[in-house]
C-alpha positions in Angstrom: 0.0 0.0 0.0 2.8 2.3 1.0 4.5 1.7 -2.0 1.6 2.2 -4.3 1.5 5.5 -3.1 4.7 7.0 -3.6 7.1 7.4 -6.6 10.4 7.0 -4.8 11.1 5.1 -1.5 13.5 3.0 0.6 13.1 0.7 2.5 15.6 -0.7 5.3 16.1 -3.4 7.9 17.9 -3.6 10.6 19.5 -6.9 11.8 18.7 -9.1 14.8 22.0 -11.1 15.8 21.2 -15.0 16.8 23.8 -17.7 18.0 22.7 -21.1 16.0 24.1 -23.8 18.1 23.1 -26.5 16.2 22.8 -27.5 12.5 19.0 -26.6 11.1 17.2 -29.3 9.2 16.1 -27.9 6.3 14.2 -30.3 5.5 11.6 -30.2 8.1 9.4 -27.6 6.5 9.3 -25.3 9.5 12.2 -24.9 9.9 12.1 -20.8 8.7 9.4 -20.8 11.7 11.5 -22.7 14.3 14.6 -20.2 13.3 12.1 -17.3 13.5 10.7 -17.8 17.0 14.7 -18.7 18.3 15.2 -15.6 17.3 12.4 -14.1 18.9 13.1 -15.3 22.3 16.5 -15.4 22.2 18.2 -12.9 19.6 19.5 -9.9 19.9 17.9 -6.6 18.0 19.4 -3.4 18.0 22.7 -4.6 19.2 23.9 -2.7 15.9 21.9 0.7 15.0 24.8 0.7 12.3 24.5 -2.5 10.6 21.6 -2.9 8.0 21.1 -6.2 6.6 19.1 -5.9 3.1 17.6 -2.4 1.1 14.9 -2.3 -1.3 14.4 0.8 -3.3 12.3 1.7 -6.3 13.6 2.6 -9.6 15.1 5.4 -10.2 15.5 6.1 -6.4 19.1 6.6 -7.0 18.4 8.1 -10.4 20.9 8.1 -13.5 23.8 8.2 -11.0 25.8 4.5 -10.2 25.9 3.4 -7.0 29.8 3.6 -5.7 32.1 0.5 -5.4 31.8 -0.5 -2.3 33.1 -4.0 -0.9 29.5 -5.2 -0.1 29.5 -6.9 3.7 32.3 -4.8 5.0 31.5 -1.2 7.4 29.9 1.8 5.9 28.2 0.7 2.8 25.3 -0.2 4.3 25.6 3.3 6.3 26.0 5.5 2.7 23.1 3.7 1.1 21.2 5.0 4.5 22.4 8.3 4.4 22.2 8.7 0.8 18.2 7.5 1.2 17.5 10.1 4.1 19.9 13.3 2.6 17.8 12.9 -1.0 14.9 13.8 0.5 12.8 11.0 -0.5 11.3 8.3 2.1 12.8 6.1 4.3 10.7 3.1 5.7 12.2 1.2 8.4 10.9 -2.4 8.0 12.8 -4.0 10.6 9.6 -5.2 12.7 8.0 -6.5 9.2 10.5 -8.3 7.8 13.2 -10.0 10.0 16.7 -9.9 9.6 18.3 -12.5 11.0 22.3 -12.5 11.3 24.1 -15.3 13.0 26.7 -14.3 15.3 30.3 -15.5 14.1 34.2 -15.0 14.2 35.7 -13.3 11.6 38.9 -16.4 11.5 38.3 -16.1 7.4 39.6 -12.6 7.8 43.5 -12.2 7.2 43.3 -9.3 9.9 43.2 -9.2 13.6 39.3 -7.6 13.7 36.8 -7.4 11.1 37.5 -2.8 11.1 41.3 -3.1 10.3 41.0 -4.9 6.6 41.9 -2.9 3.5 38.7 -3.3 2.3 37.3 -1.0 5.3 39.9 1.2 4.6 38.4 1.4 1.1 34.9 1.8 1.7 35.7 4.2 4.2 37.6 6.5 1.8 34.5 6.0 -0.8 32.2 6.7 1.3 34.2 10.3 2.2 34.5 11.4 -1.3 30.7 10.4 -2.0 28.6 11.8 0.8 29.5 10.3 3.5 27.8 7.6 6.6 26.7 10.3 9.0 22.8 9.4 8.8 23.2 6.3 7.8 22.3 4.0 11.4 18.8 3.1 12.5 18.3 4.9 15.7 
């Protein structure tokens, strides 16, 4: 309905962190369910205001322009697509109580570096996101 009414939007979801202790059988046909209402009671939401899971916008939100290169999954592009939504003066639709994101908690051992903000990807996206408008909007608060 909200989208039917307007010509440009955004929409946003925030993530709710879960530890997954065992394996989920996939083949039981609940199992979305079963992961949902683990969640539910036991995960964590808001423990990031700066980490956004998924985006959906309408075309043409972003216009003629391309979206910068950004090394998806690492900080701050997920921040600049938020800020970007919010400083173009178009609506912003937090959707976090509609349509769960779930994020299971993990180590970041696959990482050559120490912590998951000291990569050279980070470093990257941070720079990109200086030159191009910057992250200062860009949380769910």
């Amino acid at each position: 309905l909200i989208m039917n009414s307007l010509l440009q939007y955004r929409i946003v979801v925030q993530l709710t962190s879960i530890q997954v202790d065992a394996k989920i059988d996939f083949t039981n046909i609940q199992w979305s369910e079963h992961l949902l209402e683990d969640a539910r009671r036991r995960g964590v939401h808001g423990d990031r205001v700066d980490a956004e899971d998924y985006f959906i916008w309408s075309r043409g939100f972003f216009g003629n322009k391309l979206l910068p290169e950004f090394h998806i999954g690492r900080p701050v592009y997920d921040n600049w697509l938020v800020n970007r939504g919010l400083t173009s003066g178009q609506p912003v639709i937090d959707a976090s109580a509609m349509l769960p994101a779930l994020h299971q908690k993990h180590d970041y051992k696959h990482l050559k570096t120490a912590t998951y903000y000291d990569t050279q990807e980070q470093k990257e996206n941070y720079e990109l996101a200086r030159r191009t408008g910057g992250w200062r909007l860009g949380t769910i608060e």
